[in-house]
C-alpha positions in Angstrom: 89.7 -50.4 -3.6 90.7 -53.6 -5.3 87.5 -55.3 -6.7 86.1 -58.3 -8.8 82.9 -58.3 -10.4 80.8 -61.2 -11.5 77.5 -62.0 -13.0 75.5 -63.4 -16.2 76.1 -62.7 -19.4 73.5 -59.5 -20.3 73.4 -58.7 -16.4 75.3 -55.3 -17.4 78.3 -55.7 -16.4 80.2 -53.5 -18.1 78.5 -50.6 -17.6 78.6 -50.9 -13.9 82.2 -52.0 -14.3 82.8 -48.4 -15.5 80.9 -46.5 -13.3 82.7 -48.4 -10.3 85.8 -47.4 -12.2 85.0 -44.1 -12.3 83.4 -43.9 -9.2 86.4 -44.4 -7.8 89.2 -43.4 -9.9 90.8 -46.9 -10.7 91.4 -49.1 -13.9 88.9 -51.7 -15.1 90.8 -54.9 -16.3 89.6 -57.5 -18.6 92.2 -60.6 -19.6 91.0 -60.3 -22.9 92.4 -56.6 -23.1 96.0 -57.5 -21.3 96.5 -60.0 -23.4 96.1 -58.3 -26.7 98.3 -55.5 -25.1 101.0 -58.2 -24.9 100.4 -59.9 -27.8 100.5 -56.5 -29.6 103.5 -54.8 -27.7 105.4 -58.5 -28.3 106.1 -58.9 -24.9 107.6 -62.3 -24.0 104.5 -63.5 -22.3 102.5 -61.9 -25.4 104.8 -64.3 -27.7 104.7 -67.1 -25.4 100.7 -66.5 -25.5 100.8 -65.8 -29.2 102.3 -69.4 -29.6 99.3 -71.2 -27.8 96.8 -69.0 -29.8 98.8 -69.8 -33.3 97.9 -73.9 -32.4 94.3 -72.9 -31.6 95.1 -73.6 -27.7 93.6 -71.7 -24.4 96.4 -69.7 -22.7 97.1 -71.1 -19.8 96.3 -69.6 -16.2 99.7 -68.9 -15.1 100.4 -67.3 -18.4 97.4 -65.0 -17.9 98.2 -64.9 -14.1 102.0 -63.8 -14.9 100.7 -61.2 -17.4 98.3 -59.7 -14.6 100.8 -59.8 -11.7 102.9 -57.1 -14.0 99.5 -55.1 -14.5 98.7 -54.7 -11.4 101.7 -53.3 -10.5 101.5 -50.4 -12.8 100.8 -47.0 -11.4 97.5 -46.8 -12.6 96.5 -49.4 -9.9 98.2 -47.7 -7.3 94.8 -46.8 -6.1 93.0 -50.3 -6.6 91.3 -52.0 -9.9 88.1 -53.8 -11.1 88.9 -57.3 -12.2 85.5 -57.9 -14.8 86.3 -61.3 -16.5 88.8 -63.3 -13.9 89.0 -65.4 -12.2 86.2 -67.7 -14.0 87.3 -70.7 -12.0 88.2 -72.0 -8.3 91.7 -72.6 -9.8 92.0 -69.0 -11.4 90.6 -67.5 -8.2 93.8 -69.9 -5.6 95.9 -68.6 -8.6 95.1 -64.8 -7.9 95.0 -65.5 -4.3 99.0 -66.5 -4.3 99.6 -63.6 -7.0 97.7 -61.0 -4.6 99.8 -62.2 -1.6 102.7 -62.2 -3.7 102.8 -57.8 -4.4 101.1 -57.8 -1.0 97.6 -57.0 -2.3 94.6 -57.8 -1.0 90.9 -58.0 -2.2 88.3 -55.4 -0.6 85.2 -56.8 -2.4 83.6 -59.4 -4.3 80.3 -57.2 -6.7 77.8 -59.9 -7.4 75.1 -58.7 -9.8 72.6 -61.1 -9.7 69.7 -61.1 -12.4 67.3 -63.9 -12.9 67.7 -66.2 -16.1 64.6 -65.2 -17.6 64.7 -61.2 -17.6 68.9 -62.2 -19.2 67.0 -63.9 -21.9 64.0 -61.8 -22.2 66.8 -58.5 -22.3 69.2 -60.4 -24.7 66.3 -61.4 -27.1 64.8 -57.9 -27.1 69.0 -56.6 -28.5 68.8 -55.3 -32.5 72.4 -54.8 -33.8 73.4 -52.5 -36.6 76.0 -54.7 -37.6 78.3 -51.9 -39.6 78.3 -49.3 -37.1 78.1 -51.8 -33.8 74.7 -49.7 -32.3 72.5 -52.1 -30.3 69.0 -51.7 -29.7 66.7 -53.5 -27.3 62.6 -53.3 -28.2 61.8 -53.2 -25.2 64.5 -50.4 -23.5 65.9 -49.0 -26.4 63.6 -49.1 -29.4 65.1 -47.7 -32.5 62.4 -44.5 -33.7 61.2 -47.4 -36.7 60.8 -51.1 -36.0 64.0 -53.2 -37.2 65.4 -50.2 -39.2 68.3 -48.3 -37.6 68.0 -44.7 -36.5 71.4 -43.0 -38.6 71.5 -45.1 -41.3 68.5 -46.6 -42.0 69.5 -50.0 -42.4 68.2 -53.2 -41.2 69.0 -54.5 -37.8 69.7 -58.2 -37.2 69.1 -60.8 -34.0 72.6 -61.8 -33.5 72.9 -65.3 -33.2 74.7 -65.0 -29.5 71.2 -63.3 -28.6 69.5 -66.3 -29.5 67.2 -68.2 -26.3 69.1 -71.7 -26.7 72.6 -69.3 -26.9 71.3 -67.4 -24.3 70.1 -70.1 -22.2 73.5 -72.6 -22.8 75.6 -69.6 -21.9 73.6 -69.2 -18.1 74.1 -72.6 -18.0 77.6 -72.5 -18.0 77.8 -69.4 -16.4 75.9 -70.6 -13.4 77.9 -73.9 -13.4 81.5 -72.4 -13.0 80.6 -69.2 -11.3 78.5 -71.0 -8.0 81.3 -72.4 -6.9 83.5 -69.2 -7.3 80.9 -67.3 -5.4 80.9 -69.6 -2.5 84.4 -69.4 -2.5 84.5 -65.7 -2.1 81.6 -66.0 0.5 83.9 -68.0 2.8 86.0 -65.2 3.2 83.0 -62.8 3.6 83.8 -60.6 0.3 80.8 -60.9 -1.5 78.3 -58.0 -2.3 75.4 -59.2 -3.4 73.7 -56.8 -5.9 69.8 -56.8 -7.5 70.3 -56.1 -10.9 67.5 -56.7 -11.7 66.2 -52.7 -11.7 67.2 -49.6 -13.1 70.6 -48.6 -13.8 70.7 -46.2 -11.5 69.4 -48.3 -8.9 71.9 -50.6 -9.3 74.9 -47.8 -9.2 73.4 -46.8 -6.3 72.7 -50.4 -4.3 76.4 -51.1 -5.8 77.9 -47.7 -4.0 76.6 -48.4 -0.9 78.1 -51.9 -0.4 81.2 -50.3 -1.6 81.0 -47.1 0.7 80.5 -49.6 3.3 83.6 -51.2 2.7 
């Protein structure tokens, strides 16, 4: 089961990307973890990445490309992986298309969680972050016991400033500007599952289970 998995910012993503991991027994791979691997294990693509990073530059697709053609190739992913994170663009997504072809992989399914931009913002506004420990509340889900106050250590919680409407609302912006045309270009070759998440978690594990079963 080789799958990617898109959506908004706050549309959960992460916690479905682990229970479709887990569902069925396969890796979940972000870029941003690879690469610290390689920068930290001083691979030559982790130096060569280190150097753009050292000027303050983006590491460029192929880099990131050449560092997940070797990852997918581990034994881990004999059995398929979750891409959450990549491709974030038409050219990322051609560039995974040759790499696939190239170790003979091919994608299974395309998990679209859709979520409309004011319950993101509504969700994102409602998070309270303990900023020592990294526990995140939401008023509206996940209350702590005493308004603003954390449960363990009794400290104030905070509105981080990514949770912030304008934040919120720039980050959907871009999100929906880069990731329309990615989805259409998944749709073309019929890959995309469409998901509500927009409803409980377990909902959407189960919605998202189906579509995969079906596949």
């Amino acid at each position: 089961m080789k799958i990617i998995l898109l959506g908004p910012p706050g549309a959960g993503k992460g916690t479905q990307a682990t229970f479709i991991a887990n569902s069925y027994g396969i890796p979940q791979i972000s870029t941003g973890d690879m690469l610290r691997e390689n920068v930290k294990n001083k691979s030559s693509l982790g130096i060569e990445a280190q150097g753009y990073m050292n000027k303050g530059n983006l590491v460029p697709d192929q880099l990131i490309l050449d560092m997940m053609k070797n990852r997918l190739q581990e034994d881990d992913c004999a059995s398929g992986y979750i891409l959450d994170g990549f491709p974030r663009t038409i050219p990322q997504a051609k560039g995974l298309d040759v790499l696939l072809a190239s170790i003979d992989h091919s994608l299974n399914a395309v998990v679209v969680i859709q979520v409309p931009d004011d319950v993101i913002v509504n969700r994102m506004g409602g998070r309270r972050v303990h900023l020592d420990s990294g526990r995140v509340y939401n008023v509206e889900y996940n209350p702590p016991k005493k308004e603003g106050i954390d449960d363990v250590s009794g400290e104030s919680l905070i509105v981080r400033e990514d949770d912030k409407e304008a934040t919120v609302r720039k980050r959907l912006s871009v999100y929906h500007e880069m990731t329309k045309p990615l989805i259409e270009f998944y749709a073309s070759k019929n890959l995309n599952a469409k998901i509500n998440g927009n409803q409980l978690i377990n909902s959407v594990q189960k919605e998202i289970k189906s579509a995969l079963d079906k596949v």
